[in-house]
KOLDREN-59804 format. One record per residue (C-alpha): x negated, y, z negated. Coordinates in steps of 0.05 Angstrom, whole numbers, padded with zeros to 5 digits, always signed. Last residue first. Layout:
XYZ
...
END
This chain:
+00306-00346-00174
+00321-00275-00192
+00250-00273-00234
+00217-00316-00185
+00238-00274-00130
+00218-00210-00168
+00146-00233-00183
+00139-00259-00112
+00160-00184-00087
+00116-00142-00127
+00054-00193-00112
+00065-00175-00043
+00080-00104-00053
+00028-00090-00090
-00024-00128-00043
+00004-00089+00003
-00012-00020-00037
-00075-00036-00053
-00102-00049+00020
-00087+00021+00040
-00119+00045-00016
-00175+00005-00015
-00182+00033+00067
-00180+00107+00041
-00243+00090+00004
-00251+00061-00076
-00314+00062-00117
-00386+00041-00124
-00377-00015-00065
-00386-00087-00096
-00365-00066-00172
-00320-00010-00152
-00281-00059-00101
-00274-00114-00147
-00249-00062-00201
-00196-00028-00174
-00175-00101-00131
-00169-00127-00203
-00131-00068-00225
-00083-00071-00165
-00071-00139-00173
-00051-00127-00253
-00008-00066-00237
+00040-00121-00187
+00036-00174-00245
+00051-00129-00305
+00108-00096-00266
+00092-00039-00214
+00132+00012-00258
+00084-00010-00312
+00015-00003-00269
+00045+00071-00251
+00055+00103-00311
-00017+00084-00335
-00035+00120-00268
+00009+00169-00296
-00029+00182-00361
-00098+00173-00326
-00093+00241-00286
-00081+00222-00206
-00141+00267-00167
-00201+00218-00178
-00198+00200-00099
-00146+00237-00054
-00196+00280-00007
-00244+00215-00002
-00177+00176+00026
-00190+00190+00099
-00270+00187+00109
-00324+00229+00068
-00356+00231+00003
-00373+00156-00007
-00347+00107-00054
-00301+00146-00095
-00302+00134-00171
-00237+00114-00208
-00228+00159-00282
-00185+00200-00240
-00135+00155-00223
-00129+00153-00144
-00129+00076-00144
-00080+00067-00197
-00032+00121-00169
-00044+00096-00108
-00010+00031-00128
+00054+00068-00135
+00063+00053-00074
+00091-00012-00086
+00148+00022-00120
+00182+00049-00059
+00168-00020-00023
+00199-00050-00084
+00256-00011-00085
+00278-00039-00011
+00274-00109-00026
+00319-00090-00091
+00367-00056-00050
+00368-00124+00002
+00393-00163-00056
+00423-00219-00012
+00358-00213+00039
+00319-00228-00029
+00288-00290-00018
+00275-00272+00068
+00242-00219+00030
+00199-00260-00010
+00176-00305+00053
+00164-00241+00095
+00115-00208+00040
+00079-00272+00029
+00066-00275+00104
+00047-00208+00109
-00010-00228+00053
-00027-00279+00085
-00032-00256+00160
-00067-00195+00124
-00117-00234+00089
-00138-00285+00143
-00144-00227+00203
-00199-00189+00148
-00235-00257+00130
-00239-00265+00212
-00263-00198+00223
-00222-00130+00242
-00255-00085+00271
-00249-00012+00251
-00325+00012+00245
-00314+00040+00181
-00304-00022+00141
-00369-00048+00168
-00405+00013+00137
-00375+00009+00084
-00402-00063+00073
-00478-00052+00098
-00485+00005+00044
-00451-00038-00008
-00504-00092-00003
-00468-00157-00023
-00450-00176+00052
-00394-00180+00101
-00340-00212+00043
-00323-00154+00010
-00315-00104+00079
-00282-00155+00111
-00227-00157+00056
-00229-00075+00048
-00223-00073+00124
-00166-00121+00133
-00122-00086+00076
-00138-00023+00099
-00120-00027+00169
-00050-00063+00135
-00040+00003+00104
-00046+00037+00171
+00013-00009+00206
+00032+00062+00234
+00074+00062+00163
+00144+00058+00193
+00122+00007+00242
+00084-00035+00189
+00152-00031+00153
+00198-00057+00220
+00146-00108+00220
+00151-00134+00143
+00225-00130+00150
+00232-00171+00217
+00189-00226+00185
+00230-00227+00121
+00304-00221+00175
+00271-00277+00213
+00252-00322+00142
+00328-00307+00129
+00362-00335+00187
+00391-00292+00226
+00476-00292+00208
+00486-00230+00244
+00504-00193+00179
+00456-00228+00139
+00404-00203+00187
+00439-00127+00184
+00421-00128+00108
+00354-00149+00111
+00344-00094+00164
+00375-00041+00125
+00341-00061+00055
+00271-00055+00101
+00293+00014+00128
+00321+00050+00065
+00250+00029+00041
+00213+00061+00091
+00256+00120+00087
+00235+00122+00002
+00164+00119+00019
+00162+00201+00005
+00188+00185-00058
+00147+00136-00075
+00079+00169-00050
+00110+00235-00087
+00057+00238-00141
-00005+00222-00087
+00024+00279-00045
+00019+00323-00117
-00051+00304-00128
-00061+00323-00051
-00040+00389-00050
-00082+00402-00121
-00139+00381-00095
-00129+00429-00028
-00093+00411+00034
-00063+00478+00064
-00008+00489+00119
+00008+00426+00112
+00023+00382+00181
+00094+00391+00210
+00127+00322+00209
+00143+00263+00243
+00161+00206+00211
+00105+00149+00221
+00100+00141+00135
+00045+00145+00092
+00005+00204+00113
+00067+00251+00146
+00107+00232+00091
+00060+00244+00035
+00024+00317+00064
+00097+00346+00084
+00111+00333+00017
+00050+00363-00009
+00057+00422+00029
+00125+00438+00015
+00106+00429-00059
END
């Protein structure tokens, strides 16, 4: 378990830690277990920055931006990565050769640069919503990554053998991945799906990048079904 914390944090959040002294299947099914645990700093952070804008009287759209950048920090802005690779990656070209390999090479494209300023601009608009419930703001981030439960359910196919997430792939059984699309809230699990299956279709199964990608879009959709619900 040492391992697989140590695995979680250091993967999805900047904090530094020592590196596992072993990453096996089983290492990494339990990382993928703890994802909302282990994003539970990041979360502390966002409900703390929300909270300190209303205490300096910001204005609330500066405190949502201000969360969404002090949560790319705490992440190394590598989910983000994801998100703008997996959109180039769809829209480059309908042979799924020629889109991985323009999600590997790490530029970002104008579809990619579209998504992410939309999808971070989503985020910052629904937090700027909820800087009065700054503990749900944070929750949510915790929850969102329960996305890679979905993602990393073992009935999912990997696209390729290699790259950061091909370790992860197929090891979440389908009974908490089931777990997971209900903790997300029908609308957040229903994204994820969709992405699940976009991706699979036009690729032949998820990459670390999908991942990355899924949990934002999580979050995002997360956060506009709880403002409308609190609305």
């Amino acid at each position: 378990m040492a391992d697989a914390w140590r695995l979680a944090l250091g993967t999805l959040t900047a904090l530094p830690v020592r590196p596992p002294g072993r990453v096996d299947r089983r290492t990494t099914r339990a990382a993928m277990l703890l994802a909302p645990l282990a994003a539970l700093p990041l979360g502390v952070l966002v409900a703390a920055v929300l909270a300190v804008g209303v205490a300096l009287a910001l204005p609330p759209l500066a405190s949502g931006l201000l969360g969404v950048g002090a949560l790319a920090a705490g992440s190394r802005a590598l989910h983000w990565d994801g998100l703008s690779d997996t959109v180039d990656g769809l829209t480059a070209s309908y042979d799924a050769a020629r889109s991985l390999e323009v999600m590997r090479s790490g530029t970002s494209g104008p579809a990619g640069v579209l998504a992410t300023v939309v999808v971070a601009g989503l985020q910052a608009v629904s937090f700027a919503a909820l800087v009065d419930a700054p503990l749900v703001a944070g929750a949510l981030v915790c929850l969102s990554r329960c996305a890679l439960w979905i993602v990393c359910c073992t009935r999912v196919p990997g696209a390729r053998p290699d790259g950061l997430g091909a370790s992860y792939v197929g090891t979440v059984p389908l009974p908490v991945a089931v777990v997971g699309g209900v903790l997300l809230s029908v609308t957040g699990g229903l994204a994820v799906l969709l992405l699940v299956r976009r991706v699979t279709r036009r690729f032949g199964g998820v990459t670390g990048d999908v991942m990355g990608a899924a949990i934002e879009v999580a979050l995002a959709v997360s956060l506009l079904t709880w403002v409308a619900l609190l609305g």
